[in-house]
N, C-alpha and C positions, 0 to 999 in steps of 0.2 A: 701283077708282078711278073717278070723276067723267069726265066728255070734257072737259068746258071745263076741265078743271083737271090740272096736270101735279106737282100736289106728290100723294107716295102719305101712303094711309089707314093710320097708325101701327094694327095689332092688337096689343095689350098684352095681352089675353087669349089668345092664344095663346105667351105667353113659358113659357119650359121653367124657369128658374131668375130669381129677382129683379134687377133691370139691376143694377151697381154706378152712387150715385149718388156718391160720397168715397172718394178715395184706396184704391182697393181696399173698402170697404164698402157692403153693400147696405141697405136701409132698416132692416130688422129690426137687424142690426148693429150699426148706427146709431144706434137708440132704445137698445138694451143698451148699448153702452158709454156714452154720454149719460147712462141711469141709473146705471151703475156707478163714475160718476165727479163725479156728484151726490153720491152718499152717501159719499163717501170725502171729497173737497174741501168741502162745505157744512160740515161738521161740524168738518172742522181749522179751516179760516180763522175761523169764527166764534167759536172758542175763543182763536186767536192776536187778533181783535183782541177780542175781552172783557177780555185779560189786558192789550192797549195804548191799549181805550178810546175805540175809531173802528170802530164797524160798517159805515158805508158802504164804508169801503179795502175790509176783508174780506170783503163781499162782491163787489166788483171784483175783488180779486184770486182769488177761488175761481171767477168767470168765467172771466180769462185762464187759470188752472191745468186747466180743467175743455174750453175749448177747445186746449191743448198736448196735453193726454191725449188727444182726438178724432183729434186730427192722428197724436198719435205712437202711437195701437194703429191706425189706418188703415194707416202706415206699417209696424207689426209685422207686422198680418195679409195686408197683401198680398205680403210676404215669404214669411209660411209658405204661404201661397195658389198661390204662382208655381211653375204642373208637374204641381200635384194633383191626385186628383178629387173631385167634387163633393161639398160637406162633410166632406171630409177631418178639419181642425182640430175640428168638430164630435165627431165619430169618437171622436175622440184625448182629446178632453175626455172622454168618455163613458168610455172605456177605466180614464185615470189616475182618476176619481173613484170608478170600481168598484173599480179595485183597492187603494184604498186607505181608502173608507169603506164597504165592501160590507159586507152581510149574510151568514151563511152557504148561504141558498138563494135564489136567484136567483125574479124571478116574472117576468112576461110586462110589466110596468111600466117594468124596467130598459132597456129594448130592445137586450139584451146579453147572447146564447146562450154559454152555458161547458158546454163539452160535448168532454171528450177521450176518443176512440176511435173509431170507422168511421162512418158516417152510410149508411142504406136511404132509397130511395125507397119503401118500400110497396109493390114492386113481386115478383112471385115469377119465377122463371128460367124456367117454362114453357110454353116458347113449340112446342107440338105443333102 
């Protein structure tokens, strides 16, 4: 800190995990569900008003739909967020998509060891 000055010096390089800047979501988050609600919402509204013949409404209205969705998976994710540790939900994504679009052999890409039976350290017991 400064003498003449009594406001402290923000280090933002030294943060351990991204601030939450919305409702439970961090930047990265943020951008994801932003796109992920682009390409679901641009594509219906502009089809409903094609069919009614007012493209300005539809795309106003896939704004408002597109900031509801912002709002209400902010509000999901800080739900499942609340108690856990850190990337948890992440995790959990990782887990269900293995097991349900996996491959038969696993590579070092998945970032998801399957592996049932005892685990070594490398280590031998002889300690003379």
């Amino acid at each position: 800190m400064s003498k003449g000055n009594d406001i402290p010096e923000i280090l933002a390089d030294r943060l351990n995990v991204e601030p939450v800047i919305l409702r439970g979501l961090s930047n990265s988050e943020l951008v994801m569900v932003i796109k992920m609600a682009l390409v679901v919402w641009i594509p219906i509204c502009l089809f409903v008003a094609w069919i009614l013949g007012n493209f300005a409404m539809g795309l106003g209205v896939a704004m408002v739909l597109i900031l509801l969705t912002v709002l209400l998976a902010g509000t999901l994710l800080q739900k499942i967020k609340r108690g856990r540790p850190r990337n948890y939900y992440q995790h959990q994504m990782k887990f269900f998509w293995n097991k349900f679009f996996s491959k038969k052999e696993c590579t070092s890409r998945d970032g998801i060891i399957k592996h049932t039976g005892g685990w070594s350290l490398g280590r031998s017991r002889k300690w003379d």
